[in-house]
C-alpha positions as CSV (number, residue, x, y, z in Angstrom):
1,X,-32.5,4.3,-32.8
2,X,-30.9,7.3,-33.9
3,X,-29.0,10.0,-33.0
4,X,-29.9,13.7,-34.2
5,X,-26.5,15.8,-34.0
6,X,-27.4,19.4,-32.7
7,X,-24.8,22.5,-33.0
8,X,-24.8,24.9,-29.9
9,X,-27.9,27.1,-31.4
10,X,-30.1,24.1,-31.9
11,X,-30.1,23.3,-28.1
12,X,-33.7,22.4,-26.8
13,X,-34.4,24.0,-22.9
14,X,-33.8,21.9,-20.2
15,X,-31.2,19.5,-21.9
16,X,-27.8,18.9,-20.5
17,X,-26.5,20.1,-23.3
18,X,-28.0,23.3,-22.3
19,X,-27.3,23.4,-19.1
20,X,-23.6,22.2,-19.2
21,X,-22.4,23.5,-22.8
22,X,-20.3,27.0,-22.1
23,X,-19.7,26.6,-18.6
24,X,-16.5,27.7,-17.4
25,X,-13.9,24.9,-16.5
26,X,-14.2,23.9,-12.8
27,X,-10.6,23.5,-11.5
28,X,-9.6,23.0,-7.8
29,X,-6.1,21.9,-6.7
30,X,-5.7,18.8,-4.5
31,X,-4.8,20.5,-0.8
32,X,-2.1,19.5,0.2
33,X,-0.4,19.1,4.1
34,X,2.5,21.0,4.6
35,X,3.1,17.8,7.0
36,X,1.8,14.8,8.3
37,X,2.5,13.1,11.3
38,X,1.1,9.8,13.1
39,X,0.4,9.8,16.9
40,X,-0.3,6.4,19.0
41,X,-2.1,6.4,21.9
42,X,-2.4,3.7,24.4
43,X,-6.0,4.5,25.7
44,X,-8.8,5.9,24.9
45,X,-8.5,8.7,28.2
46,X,-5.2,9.3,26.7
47,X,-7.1,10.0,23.0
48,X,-9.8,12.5,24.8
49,X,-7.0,14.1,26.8
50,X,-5.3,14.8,23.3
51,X,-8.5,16.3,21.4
52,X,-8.9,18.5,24.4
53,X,-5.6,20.0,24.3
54,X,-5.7,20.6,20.7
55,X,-9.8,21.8,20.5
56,X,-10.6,19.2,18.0
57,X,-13.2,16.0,18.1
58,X,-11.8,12.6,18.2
59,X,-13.1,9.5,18.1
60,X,-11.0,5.6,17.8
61,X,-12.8,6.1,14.3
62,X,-10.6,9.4,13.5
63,X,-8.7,8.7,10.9
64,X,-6.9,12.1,10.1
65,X,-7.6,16.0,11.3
66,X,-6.4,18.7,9.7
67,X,-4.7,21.4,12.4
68,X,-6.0,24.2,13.2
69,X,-9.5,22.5,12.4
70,X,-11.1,23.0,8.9
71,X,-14.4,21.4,8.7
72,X,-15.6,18.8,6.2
73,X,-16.7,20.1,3.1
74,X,-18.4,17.1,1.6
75,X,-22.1,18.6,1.0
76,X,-20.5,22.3,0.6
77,X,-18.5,20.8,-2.7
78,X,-22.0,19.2,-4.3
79,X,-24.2,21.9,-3.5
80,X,-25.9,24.7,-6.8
81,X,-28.2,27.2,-6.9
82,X,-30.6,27.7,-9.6
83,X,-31.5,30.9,-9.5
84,X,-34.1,31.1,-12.3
């Protein structure tokens, strides 16, 4: 097999090279907690009677919250627009 080299101009439409060459540079800081602390509770009760006072879900699963709550932004991060 081989491999035709193509300059900028010589892009064909709907190849990645088209759609990614001349894109700005995507750069977004790692957030990071002004502090972090770790809270133990000896039963689930006491666990619901936490997120109730603070407004937040928690479940045993929980692993960390972010105070005041800021939701997840998993499928806002991955998400485009074509707008051709």
């Amino acid at each position: 097999m081989s491999e035709k080299s193509t300059s900028d101009e010589e892009t064909t439409e709907g190849t990645a090279h088209e759609e990614w060459v001349g894109m700005p540079e995507f750069v977004q800081p790692k957030q990071r907690p002004f502090s972090k602390i770790t809270v133990r509770f000896e039963t689930e009760e006491d666990l619901q009677e936490f997120a109730k006072l603070i407004g937040q879900k928690l479940t045993p699963k929980t692993r960390s919250i972010w105070h005041p709550h800021k939701p997840h932004r998993s499928g806002l991060v991955r998400r485009w627009i074509d707008e051709s």
